[in-house]
N, C-alpha and C positions, 0 to 999 in steps of 0.2 A: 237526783237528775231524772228527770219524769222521758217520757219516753218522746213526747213531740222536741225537747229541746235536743237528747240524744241526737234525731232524726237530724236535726237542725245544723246541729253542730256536725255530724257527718257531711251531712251535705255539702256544707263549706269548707271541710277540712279537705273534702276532694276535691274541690277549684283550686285549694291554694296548694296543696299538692301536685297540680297538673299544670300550675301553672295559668289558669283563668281569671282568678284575683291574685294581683301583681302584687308583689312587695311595696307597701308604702300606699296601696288601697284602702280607704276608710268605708267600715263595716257600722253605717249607721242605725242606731235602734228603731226609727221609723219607719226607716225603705224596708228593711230587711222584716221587720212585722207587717208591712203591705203584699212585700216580695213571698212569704211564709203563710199568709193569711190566718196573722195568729195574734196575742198580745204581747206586750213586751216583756212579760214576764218569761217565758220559753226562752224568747231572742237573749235576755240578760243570763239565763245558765247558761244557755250553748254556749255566749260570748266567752262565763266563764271557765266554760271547759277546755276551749278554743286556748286559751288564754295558760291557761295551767300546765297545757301542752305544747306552749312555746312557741304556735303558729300565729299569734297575736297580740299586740299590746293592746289594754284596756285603756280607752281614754276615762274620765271620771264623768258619769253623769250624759256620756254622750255615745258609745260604743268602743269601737276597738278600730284598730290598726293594722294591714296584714304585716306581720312581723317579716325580716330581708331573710329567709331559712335558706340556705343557699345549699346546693349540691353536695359542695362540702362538708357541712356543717352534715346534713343528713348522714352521710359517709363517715363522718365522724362518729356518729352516734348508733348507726347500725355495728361500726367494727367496735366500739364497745360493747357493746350487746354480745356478740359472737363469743368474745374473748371473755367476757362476764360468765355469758350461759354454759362453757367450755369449761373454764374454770370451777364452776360447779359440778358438774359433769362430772369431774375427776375426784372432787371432795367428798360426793355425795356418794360414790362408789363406795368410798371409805365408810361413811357415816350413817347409812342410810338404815335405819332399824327393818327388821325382818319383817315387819307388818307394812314400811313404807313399800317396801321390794316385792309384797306381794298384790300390792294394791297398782305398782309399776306393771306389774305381767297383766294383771286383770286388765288394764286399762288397754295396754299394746293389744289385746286381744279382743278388746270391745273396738278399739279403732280398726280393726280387720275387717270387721261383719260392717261395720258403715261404710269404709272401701268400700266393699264389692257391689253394695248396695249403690252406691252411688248417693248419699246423703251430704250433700255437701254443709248444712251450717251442722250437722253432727260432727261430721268431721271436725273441725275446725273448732269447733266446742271441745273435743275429746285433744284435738292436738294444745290448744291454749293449756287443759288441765296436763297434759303429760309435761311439755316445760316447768309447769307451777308446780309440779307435786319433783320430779329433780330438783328443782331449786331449795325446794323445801329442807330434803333429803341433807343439804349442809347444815343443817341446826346452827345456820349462823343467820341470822336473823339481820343484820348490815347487809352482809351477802344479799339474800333475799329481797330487801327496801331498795338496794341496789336497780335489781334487774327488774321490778317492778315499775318502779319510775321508768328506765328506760322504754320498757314496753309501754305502758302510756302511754310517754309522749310519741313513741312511732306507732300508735297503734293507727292512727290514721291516714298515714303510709302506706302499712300492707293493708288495712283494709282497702284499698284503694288501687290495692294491687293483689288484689284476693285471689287472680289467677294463679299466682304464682306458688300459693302453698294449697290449690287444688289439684295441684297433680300427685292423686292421692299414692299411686303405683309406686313413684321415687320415694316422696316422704316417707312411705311406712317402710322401706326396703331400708332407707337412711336408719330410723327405731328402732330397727331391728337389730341393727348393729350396738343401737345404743345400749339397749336391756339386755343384749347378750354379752357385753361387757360391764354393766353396771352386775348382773345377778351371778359374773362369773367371777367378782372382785376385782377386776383390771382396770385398777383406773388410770393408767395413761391410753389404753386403748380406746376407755372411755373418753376419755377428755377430746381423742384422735376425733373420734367418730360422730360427737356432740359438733365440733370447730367445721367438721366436712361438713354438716348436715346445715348449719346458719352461716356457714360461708357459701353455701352454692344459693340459697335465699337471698343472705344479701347482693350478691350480683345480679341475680334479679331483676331487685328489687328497683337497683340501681340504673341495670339498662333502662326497664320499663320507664324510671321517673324521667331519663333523658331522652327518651325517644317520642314521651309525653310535650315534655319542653319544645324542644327542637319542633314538632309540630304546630 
């Protein structure tokens, strides 16, 4: 994925997120290479990205489709995620090798100095790898392909609601909890505190996308 069709595929994934290209919108290769001022090669990865992530059907040979993702459906797919990332949470407590647990504290502590700092795509880099490196931490590998996919396809969600996990103050106070029951062996305190941390995200996530709509 080269980095203009990335751009590309963002871009649109946050109209059809907010609601600006409707369900049932056709996303053609020519306007959108006019619209882009690019060639159609960019326009056909981003379509496929677009595509892979559920926010679009490919038509063959002619572009895509805005796929009908509906509030629900979204909502469906973030309280998997929660209950997914939760459920790891509590596994990886268990499981996590002493080299994974210490590379968990290193990290909690490198996302502090970017807190304060105020760095936001650090941040947000360092938060993506503390979920990825938990997740890991269940050496179940299902588990992981799992919440992987998920995150995918809602990546263009939050990112689109990026405010919501730049409130760096809460999140890391949220971490805090987390690593201090992952490195103290408690994993139902851990799983507790993982479920509080992407349940108050996804409400979020979820006002922002209907008060998106609704406008």
């Amino acid at each position: 994925m080269t980095t203009i069709a990335a751009r590309i595929s963002q871009s649109l994934a946050d109209e059809i997120i907010a609601g600006t290209l409707a369900p049932g919108e056709k996303l053609e290769e020519p306007s959108l290479a006019e619209r882009f001022q690019v060639s159609r090669t960019p326009i056909r990865e981003a379509l496929r990205l677009l595509n892979a992530r559920g926010l679009i059907e490919l038509v063959p040979r002619r572009g895509g489709v805005v796929a009908n993702v509906s509030a629900e459906q979204l909502a469906d797919m973030l309280e998997a995620l929660c209950e997914l990332e939760s459920l790891c949470c509590r596994i990886a407590t268990q499981r996590m090798s002493a080299m994974q647990r210490r590379q968990l504290e290193l990290l909690h502590e490198e996302t502090q100095q970017v807190s304060e700092r105020g760095d936001a795509d650090a941040y947000l880099k360092l938060n993506a790898r503390f979920h990825q490196l938990i997740c890991q931490g269940t050496q179940n590998q299902t588990l992981v392909a799992q919440v992987e996919n998920l995150r995918d396809r809602l990546a263009p969600v939050r990112a689109a609601q990026s405010g919501v996990e730049r409130r760096f103050e809460t999140s890391h106070r949220e971490h805090e909890k987390i690593v201090e029951a992952v490195l103290a062996g408690q994993p139902e305190q851990a799983y507790l505190a993982m479920r509080s941390h992407t349940t108050r995200l996804t409400l979020h996530v979820m006002e922002q996308i209907e008060v998106q709509r609704a406008g």
